[in-house]
gemmi code that builds the backbone of each chain (N, CA, C; Angstrom):
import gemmi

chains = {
    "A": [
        ("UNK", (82.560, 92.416, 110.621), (83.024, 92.542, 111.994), (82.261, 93.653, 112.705)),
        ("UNK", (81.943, 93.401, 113.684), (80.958, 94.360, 114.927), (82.438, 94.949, 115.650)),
        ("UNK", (83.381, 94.534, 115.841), (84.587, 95.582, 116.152), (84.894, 96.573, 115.955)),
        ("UNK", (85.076, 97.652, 116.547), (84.853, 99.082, 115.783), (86.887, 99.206, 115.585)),
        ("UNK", (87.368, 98.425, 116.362), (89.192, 98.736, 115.912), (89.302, 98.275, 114.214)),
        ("UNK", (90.135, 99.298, 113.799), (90.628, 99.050, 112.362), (91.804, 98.222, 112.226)),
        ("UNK", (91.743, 97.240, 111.502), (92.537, 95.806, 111.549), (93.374, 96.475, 110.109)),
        ("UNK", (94.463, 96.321, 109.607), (95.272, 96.357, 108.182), (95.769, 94.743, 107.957)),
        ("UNK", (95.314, 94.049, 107.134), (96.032, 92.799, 106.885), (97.364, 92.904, 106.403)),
        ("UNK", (98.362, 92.749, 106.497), (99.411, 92.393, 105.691), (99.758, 91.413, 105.135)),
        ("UNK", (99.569, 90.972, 103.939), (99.940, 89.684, 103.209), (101.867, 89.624, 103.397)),
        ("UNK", (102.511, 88.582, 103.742), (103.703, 88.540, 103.668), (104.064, 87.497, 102.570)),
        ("UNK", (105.020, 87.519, 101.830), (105.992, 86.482, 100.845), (107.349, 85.716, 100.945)),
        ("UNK", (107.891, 84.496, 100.710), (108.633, 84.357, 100.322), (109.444, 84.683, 101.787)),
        ("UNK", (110.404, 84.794, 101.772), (111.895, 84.838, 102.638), (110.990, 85.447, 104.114)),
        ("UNK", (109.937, 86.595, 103.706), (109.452, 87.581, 105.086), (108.176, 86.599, 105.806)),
        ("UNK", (107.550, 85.683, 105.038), (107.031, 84.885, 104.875), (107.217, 83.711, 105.492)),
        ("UNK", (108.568, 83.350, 105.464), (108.995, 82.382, 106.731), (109.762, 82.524, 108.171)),
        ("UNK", (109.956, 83.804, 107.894), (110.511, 84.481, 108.946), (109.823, 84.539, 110.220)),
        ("UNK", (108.335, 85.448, 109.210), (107.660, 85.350, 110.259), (106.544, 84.324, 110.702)),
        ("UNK", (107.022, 83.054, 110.034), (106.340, 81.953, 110.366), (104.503, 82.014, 110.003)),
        ("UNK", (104.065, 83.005, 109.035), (102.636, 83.447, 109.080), (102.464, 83.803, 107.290)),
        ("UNK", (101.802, 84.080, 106.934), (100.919, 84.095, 105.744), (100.595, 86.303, 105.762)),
        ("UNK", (99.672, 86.151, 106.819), (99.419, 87.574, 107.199), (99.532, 87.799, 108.104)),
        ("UNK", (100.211, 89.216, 108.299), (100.029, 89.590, 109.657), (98.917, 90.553, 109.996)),
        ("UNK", (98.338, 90.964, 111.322), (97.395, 91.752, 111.156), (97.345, 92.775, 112.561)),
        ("UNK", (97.803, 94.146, 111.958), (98.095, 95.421, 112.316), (96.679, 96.359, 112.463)),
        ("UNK", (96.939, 96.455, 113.959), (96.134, 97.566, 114.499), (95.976, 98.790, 114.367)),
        ("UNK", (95.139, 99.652, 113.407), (95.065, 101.499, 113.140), (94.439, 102.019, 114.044)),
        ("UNK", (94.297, 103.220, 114.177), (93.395, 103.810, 114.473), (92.619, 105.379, 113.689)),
        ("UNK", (93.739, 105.414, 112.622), (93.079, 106.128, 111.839), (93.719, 105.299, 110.409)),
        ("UNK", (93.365, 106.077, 109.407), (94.468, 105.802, 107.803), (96.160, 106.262, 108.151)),
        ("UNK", (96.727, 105.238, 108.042), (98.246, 105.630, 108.476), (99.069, 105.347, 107.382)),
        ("UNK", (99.840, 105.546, 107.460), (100.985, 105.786, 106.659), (102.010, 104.074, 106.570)),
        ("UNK", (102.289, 103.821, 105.187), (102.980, 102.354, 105.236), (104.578, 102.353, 106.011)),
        ("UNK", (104.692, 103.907, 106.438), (106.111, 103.916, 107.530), (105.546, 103.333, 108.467)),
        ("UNK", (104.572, 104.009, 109.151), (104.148, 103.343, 110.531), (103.694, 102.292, 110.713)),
        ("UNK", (103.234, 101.562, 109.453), (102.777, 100.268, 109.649), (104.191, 99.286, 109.532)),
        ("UNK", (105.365, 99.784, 108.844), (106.921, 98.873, 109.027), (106.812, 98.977, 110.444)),
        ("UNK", (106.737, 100.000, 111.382), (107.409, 99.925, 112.419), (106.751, 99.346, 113.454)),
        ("UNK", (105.081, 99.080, 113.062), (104.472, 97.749, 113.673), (104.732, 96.599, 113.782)),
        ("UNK", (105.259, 96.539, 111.804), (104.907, 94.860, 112.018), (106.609, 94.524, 112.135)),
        ("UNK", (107.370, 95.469, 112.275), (108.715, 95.172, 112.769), (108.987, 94.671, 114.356)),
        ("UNK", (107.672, 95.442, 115.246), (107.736, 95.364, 116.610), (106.896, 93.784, 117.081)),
        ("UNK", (106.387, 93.560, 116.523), (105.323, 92.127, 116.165), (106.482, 91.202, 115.578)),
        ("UNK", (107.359, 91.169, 114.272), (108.326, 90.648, 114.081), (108.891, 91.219, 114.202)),
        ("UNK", (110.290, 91.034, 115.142), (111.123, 91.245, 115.011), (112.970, 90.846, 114.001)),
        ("UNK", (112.097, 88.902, 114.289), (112.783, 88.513, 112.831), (112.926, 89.248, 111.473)),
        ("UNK", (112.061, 90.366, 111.736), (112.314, 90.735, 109.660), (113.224, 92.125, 109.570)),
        ("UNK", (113.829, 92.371, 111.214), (114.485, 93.409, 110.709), (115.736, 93.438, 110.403)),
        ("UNK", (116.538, 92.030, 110.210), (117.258, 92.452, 109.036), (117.449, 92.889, 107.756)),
        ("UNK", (115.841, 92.473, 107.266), (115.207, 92.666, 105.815), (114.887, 93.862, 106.095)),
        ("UNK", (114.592, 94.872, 107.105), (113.472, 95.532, 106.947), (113.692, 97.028, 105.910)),
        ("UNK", (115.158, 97.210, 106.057), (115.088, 98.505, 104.369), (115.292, 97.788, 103.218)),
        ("UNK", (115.182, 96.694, 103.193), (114.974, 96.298, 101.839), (113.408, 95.987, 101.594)),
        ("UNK", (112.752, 95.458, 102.397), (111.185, 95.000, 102.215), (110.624, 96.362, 101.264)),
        ("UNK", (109.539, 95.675, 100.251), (109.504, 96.540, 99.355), (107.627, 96.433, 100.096)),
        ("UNK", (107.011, 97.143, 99.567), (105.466, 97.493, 100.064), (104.753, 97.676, 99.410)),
        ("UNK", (103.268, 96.938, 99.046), (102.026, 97.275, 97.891), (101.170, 97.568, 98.119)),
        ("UNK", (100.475, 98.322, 97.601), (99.036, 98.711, 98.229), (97.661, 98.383, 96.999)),
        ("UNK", (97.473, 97.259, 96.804), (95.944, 96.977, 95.894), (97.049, 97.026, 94.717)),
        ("UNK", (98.232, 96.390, 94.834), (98.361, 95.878, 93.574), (99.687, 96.115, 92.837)),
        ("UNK", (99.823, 97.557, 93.726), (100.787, 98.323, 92.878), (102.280, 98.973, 94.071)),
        ("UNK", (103.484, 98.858, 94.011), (104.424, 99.863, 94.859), (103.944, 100.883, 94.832)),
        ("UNK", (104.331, 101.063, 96.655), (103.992, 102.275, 97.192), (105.549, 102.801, 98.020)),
        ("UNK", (105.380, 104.137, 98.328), (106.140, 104.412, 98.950), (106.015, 104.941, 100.832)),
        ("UNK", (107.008, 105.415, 101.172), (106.396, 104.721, 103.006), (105.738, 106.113, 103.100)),
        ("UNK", (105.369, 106.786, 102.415), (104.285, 107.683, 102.639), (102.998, 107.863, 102.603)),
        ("UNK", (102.578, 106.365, 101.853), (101.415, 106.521, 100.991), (100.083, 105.564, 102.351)),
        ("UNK", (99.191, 106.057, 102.430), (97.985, 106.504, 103.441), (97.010, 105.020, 103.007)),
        ("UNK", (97.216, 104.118, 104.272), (96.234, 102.872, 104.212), (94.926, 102.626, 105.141)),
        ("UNK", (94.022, 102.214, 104.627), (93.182, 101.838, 105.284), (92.690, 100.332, 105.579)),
        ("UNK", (91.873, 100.183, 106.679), (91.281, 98.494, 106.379), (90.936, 98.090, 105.068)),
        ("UNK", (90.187, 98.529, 104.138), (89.731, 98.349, 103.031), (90.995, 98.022, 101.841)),
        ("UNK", (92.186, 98.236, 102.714), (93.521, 98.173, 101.216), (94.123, 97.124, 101.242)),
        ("UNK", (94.268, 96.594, 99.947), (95.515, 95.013, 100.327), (96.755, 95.599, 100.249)),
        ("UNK", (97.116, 95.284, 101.376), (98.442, 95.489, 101.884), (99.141, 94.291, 101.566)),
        ("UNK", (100.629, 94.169, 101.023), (101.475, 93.400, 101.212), (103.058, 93.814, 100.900)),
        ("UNK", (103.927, 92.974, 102.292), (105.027, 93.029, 101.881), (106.330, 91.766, 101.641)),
        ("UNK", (106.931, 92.625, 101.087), (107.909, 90.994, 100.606), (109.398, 91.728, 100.121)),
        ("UNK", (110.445, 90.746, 100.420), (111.644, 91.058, 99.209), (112.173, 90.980, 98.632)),
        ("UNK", (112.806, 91.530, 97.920), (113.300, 92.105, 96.757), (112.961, 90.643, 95.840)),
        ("UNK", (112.277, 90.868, 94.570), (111.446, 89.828, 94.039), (112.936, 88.945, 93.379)),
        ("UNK", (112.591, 88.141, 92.738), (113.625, 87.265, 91.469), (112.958, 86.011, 90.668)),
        ("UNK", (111.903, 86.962, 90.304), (111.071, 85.530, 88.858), (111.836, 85.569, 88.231)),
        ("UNK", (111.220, 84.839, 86.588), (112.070, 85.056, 85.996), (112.398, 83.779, 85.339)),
    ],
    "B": [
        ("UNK", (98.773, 88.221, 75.762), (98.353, 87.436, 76.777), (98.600, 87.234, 77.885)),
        ("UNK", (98.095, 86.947, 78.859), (98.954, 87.356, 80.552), (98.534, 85.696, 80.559)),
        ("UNK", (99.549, 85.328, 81.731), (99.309, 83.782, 82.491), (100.573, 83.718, 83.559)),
        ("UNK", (99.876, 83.083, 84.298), (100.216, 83.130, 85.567), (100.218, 80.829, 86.112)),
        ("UNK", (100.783, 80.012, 85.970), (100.442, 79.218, 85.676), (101.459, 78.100, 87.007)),
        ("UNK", (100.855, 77.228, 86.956), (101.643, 75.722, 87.583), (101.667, 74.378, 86.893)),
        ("UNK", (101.156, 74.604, 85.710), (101.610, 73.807, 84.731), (102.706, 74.215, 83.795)),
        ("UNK", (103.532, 73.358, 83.378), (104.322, 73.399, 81.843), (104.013, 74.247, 81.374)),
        ("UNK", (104.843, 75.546, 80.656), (104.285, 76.478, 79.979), (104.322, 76.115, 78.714)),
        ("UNK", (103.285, 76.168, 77.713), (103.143, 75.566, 75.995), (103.629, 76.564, 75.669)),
        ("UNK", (104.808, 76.730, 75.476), (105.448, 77.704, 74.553), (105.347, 77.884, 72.893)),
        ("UNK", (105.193, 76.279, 72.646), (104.799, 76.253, 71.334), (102.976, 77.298, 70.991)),
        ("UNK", (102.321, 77.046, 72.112), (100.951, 77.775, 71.573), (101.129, 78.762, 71.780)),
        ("UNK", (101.980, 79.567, 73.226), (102.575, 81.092, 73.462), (102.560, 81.626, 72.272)),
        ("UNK", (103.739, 81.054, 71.484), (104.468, 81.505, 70.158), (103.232, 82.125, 69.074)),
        ("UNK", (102.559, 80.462, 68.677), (101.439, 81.226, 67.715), (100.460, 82.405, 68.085)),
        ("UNK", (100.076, 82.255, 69.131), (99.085, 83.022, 69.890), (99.563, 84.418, 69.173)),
        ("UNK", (101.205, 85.114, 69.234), (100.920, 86.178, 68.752), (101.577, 86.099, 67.103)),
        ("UNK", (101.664, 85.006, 66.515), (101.783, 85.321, 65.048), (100.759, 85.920, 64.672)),
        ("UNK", (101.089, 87.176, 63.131), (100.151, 87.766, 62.988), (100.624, 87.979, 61.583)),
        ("UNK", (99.544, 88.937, 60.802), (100.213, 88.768, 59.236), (100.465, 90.412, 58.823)),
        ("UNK", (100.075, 91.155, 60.168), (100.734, 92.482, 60.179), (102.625, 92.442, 60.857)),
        ("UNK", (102.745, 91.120, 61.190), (104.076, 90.874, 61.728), (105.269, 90.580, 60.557)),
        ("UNK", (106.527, 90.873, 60.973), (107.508, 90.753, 59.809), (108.797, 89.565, 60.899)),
        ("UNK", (108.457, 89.842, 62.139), (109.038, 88.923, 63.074), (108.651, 88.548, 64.319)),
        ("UNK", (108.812, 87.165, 64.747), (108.634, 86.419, 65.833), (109.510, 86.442, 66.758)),
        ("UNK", (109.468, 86.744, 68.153), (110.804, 86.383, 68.772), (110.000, 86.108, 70.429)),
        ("UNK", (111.134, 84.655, 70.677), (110.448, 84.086, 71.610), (111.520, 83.612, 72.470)),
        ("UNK", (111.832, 84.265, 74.152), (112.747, 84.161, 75.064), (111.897, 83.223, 75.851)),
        ("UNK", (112.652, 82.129, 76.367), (112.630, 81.430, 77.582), (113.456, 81.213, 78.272)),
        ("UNK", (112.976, 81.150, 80.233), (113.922, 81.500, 80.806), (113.746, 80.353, 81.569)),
        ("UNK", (114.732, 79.310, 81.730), (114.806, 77.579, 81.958), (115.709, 77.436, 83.206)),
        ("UNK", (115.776, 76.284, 84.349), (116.197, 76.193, 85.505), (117.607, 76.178, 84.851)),
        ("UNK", (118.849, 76.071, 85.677), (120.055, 76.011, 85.159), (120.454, 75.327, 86.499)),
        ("UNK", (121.071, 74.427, 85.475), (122.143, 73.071, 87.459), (122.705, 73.659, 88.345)),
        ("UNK", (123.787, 74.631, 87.273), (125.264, 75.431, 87.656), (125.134, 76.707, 88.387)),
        ("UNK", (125.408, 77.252, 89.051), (125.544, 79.255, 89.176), (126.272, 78.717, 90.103)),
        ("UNK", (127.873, 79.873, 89.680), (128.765, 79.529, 90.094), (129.338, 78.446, 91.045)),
        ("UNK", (129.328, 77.487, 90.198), (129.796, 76.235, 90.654), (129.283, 75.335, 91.660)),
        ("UNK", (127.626, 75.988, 92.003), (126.813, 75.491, 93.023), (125.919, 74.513, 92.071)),
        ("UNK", (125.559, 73.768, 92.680), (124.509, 72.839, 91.840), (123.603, 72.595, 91.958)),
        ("UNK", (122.407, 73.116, 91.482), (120.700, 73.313, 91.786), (120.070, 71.989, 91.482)),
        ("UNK", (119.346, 71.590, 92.555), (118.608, 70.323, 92.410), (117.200, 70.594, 91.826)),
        ("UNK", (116.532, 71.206, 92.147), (115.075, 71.619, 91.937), (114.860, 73.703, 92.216)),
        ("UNK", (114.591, 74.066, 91.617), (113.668, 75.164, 92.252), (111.790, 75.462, 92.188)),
        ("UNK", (111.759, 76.172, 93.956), (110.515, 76.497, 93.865), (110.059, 77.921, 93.579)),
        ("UNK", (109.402, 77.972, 92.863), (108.697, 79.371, 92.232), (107.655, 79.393, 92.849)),
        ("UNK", (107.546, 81.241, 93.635), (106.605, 81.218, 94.526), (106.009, 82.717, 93.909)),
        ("UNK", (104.615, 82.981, 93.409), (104.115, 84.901, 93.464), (103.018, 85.023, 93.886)),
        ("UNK", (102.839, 86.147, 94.002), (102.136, 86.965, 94.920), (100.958, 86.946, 93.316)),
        ("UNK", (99.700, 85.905, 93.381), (99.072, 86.050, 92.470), (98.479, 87.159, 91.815)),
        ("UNK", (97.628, 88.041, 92.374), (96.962, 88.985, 91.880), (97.858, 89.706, 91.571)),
        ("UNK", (98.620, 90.619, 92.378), (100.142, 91.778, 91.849), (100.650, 90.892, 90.780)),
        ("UNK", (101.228, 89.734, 90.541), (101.543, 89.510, 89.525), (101.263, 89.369, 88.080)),
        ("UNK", (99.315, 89.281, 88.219), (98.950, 89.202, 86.609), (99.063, 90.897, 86.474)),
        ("UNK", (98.762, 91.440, 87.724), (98.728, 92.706, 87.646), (99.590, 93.294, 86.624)),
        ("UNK", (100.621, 93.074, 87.494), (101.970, 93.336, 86.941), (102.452, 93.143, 85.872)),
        ("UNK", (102.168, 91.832, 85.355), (102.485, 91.431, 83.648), (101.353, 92.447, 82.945)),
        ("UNK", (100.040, 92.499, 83.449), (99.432, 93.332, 82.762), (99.841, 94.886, 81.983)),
        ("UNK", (100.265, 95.434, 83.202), (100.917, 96.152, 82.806), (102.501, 96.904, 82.246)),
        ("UNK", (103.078, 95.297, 82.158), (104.148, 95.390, 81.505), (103.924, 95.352, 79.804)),
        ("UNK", (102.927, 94.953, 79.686), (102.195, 94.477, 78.259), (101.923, 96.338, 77.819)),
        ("UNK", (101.068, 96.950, 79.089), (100.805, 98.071, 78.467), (101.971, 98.860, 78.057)),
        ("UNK", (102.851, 98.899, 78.852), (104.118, 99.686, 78.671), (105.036, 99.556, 77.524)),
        ("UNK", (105.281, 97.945, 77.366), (105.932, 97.492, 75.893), (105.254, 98.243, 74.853)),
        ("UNK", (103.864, 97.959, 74.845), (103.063, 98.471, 73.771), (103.515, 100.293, 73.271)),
        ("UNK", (103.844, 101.052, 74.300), (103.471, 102.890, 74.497), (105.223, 102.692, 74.033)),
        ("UNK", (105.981, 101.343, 74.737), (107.636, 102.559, 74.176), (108.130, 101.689, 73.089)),
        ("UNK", (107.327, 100.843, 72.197), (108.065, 99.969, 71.172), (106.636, 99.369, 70.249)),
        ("UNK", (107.266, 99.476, 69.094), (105.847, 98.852, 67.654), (105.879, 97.691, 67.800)),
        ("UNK", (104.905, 96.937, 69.031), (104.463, 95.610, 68.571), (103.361, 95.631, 68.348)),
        ("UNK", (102.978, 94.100, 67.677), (101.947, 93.690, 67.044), (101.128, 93.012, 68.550)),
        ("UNK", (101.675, 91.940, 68.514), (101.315, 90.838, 69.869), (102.061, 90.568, 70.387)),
        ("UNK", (101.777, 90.585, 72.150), (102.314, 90.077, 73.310), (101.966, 88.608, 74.155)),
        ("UNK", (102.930, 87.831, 74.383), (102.517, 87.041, 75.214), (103.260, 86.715, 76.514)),
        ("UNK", (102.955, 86.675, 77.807), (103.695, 86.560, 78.708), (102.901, 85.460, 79.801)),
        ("UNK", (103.929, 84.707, 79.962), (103.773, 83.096, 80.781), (104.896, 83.038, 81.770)),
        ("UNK", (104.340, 82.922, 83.236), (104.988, 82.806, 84.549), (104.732, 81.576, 84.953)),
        ("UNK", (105.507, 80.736, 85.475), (105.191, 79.493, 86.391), (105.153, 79.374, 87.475)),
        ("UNK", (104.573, 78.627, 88.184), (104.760, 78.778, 89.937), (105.064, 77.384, 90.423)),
        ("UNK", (105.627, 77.001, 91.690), (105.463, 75.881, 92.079), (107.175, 75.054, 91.970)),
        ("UNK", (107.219, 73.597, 91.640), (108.233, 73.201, 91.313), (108.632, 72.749, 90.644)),
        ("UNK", (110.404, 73.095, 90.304), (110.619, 73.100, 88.681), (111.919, 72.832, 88.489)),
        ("UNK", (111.633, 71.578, 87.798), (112.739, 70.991, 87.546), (114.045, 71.480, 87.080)),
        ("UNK", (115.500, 70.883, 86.597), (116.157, 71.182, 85.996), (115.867, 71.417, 84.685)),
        ("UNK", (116.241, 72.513, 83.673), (115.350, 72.313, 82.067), (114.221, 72.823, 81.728)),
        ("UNK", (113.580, 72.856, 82.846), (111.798, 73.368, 83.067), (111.878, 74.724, 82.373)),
        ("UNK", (110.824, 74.960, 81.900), (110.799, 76.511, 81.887), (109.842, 77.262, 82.884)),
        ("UNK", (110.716, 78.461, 83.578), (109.879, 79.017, 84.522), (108.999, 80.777, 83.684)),
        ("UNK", (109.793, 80.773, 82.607), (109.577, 81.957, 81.986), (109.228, 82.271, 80.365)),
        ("UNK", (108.303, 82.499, 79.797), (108.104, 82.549, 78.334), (107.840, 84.096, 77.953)),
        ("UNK", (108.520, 84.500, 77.052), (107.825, 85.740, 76.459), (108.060, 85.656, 75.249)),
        ("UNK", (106.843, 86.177, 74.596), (106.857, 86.283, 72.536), (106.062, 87.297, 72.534)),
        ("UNK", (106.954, 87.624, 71.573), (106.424, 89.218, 70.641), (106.599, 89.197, 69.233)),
        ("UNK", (105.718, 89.389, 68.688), (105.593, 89.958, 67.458), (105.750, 91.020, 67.039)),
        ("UNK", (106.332, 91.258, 65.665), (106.618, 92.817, 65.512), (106.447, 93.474, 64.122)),
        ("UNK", (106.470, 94.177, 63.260), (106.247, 94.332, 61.660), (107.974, 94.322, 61.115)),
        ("UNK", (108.915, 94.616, 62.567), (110.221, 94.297, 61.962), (111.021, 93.626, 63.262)),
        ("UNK", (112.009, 92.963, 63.067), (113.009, 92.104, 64.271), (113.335, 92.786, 65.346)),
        ("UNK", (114.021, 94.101, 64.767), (114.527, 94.915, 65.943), (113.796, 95.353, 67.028)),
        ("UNK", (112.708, 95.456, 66.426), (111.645, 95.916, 67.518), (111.184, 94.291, 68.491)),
        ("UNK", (111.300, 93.797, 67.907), (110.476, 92.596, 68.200), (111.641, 91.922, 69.440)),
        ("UNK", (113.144, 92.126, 68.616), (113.965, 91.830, 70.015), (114.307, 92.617, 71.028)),
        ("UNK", (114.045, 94.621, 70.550), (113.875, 95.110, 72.283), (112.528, 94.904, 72.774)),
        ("UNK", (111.914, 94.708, 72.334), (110.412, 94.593, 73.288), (110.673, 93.305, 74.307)),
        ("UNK", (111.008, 92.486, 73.577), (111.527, 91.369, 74.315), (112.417, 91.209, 75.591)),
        ("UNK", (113.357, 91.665, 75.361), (114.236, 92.044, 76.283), (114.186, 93.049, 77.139)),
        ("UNK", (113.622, 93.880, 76.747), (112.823, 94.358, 77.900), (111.958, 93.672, 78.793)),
        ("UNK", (110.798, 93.647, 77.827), (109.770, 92.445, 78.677), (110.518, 91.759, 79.975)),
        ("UNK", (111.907, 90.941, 79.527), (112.355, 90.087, 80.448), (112.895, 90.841, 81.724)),
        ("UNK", (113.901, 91.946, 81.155), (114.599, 92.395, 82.527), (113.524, 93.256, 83.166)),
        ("UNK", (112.791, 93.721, 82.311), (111.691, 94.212, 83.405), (111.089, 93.540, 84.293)),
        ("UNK", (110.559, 92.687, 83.785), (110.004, 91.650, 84.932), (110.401, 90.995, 86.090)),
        ("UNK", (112.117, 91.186, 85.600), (112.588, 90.112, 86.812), (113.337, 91.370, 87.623)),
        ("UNK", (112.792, 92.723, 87.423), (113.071, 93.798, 88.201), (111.244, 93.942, 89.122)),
        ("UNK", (110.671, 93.952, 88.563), (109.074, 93.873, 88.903), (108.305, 93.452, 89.684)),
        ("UNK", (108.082, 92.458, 88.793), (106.875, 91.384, 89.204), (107.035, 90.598, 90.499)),
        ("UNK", (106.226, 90.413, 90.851), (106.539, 89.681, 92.385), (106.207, 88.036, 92.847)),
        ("UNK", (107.390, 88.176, 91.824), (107.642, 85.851, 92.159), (108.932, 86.016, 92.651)),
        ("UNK", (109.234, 84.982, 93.653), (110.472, 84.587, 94.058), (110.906, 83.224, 94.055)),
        ("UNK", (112.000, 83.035, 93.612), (112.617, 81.721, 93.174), (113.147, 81.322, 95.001)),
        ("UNK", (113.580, 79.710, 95.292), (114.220, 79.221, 96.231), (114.928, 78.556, 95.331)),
        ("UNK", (115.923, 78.686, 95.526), (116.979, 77.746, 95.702), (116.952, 76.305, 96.382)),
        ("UNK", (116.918, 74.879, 95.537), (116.986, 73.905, 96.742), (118.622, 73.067, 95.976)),
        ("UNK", (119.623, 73.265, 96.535), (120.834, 72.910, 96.374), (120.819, 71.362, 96.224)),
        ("UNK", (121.448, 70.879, 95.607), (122.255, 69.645, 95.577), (122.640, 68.750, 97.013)),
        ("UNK", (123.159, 69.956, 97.678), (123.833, 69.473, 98.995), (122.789, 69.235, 100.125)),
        ("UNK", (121.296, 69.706, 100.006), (120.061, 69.737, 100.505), (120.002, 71.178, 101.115)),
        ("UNK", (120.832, 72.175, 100.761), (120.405, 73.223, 101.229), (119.506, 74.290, 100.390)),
        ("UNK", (118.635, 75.086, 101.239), (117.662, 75.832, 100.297), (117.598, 77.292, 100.646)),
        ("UNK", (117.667, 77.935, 99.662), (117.655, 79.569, 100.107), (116.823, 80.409, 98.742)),
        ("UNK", (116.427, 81.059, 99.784), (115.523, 82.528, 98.724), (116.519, 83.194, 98.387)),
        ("UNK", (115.814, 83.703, 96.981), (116.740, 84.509, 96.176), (116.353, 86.068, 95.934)),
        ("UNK", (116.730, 86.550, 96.846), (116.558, 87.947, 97.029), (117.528, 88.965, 96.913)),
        ("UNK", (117.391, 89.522, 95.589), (118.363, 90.139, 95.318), (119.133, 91.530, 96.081)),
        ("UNK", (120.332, 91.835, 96.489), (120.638, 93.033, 97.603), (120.323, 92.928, 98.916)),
        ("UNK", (119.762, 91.331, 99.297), (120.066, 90.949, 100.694), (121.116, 89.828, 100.798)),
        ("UNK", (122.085, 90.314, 101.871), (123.200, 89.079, 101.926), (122.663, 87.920, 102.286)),
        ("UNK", (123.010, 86.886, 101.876), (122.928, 85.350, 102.439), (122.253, 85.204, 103.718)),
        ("UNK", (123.054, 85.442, 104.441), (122.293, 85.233, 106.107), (121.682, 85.710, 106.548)),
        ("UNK", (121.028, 86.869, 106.172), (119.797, 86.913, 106.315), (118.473, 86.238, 105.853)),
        ("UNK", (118.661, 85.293, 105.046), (117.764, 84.904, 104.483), (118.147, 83.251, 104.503)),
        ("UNK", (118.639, 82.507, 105.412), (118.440, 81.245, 105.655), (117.771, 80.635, 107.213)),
        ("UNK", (117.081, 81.925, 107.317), (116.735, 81.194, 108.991), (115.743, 80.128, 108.875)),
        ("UNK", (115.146, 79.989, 107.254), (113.930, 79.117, 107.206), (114.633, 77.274, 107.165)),
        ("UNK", (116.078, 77.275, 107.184), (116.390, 76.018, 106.543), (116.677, 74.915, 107.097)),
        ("UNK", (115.644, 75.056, 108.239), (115.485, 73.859, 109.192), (114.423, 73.410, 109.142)),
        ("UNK", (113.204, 74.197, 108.195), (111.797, 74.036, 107.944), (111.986, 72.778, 107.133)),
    ],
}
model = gemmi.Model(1)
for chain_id, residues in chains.items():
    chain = gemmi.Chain(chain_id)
    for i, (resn, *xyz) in enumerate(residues, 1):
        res = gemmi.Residue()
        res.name, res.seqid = resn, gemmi.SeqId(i, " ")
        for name, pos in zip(("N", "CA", "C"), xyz):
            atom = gemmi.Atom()
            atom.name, atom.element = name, gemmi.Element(name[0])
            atom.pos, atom.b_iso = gemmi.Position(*pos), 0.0
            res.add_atom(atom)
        chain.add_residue(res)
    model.add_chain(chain)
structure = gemmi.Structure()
structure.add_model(model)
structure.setup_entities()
């Protein structure tokens, strides 16, 4: 991309996944932000998910994170909830 | 072994995969659709994960079994997709040099995972209704999809 704005993909799952009628959503930075501020994006973009939204759990490349932890374009982001494989 | 799969899981090859002759026991959990939960009656479920986090994830449930319990061999098999009544959506076998070990590793393995890993079951009811199963969210929040 020749765009100089920083895009964050969010992969969504399952229940958040149909909510918000989409696969990914995709959140505007402008620096490395924090996975709080990115809930309160893609809460304002969906608004459907905020009944889920203190339960939605958050990953960053693989692994839980907590809403402190510092993302960039380069990170797979995804959120979803509360799992039940099995 | 990690697997992540949409076919039938061969539980029978799961199993051997970790026989071993440093082992003194086999023990092999599967976790199969069920009709009933509380008195509701399941027609089909769909199994849905988040691929990569999930081999991830078994990956390192494998490492962890290994650091807090003496096994020999691990095997762990996830299904995705749709699954019948009976089906199995879940396999785990462990080997061990003695039982006890071989049945907490196991049982762990399981409730860990279904605390973990990131697959989610739907529900598709009998009555034609379908809901995600998300544990610590009430019901209504989670049927706005069931007009899809």
């Amino acid at each position: 991309m020749s765009d100089v704005r920083n895009i964050v993909r969010v992969q969504l799952f399952a229940a958040a996944r149909d909510i918000a009628g989409r696969e990914v959503v995709e959140l505007e930075i402008v620096r490395p932000t924090e996975i709080a501020t990115l809930r309160k994006q893609l809460l304002e973009m969906v608004p459907g998910l905020q009944p889920l939204a203190n339960a939605l759990l958050w990953a960053v490349n693989n692994e839980y994170v907590r809403d402190d932890r510092v993302v960039g374009p380069s990170d797979a982001v995804a959120c979803f909830p509360p799992v039940s494989g099995g | 072994m990690i697997e992540l799969t949409e076919q039938a899981i061969d539980f029978h090859n799961l199993t051997e995969s970790v026989r071993d002759n440093a082992a003194g026991a086999v023990v092999l959990f599967l976790g199969t659709v069920r009709e009933f939960t509380g008195g509701v009656q399941t027609a089909w479920l769909g199994y849905e994960a988040y691929p990569e986090m999930a081999r991830a994830s078994m990956a390192q449930l494998e490492n962890e079994v290994r650091a807090k319990f003496t096994v020999t061999k691990v095997a762990i098999s996830h299904r995705f997709g749709k699954l019948e009544l009976g089906d199995v959506s879940v396999a785990i076998a462990v080997s061990s040099p003695h039982r006890a070990q071989a049945f907490d590793a196991g049982r762990w393995l399981i409730d860990t995972l279904k605390e973990r890993v990131p697959i989610w079951k739907k529900e598709h009811y009998s009555d034609g209704r379908e809901e995600w199963q998300h544990p610590g969210l009430p019901t209504e929040t989670l049927c706005k999809d069931n007009d899809r």
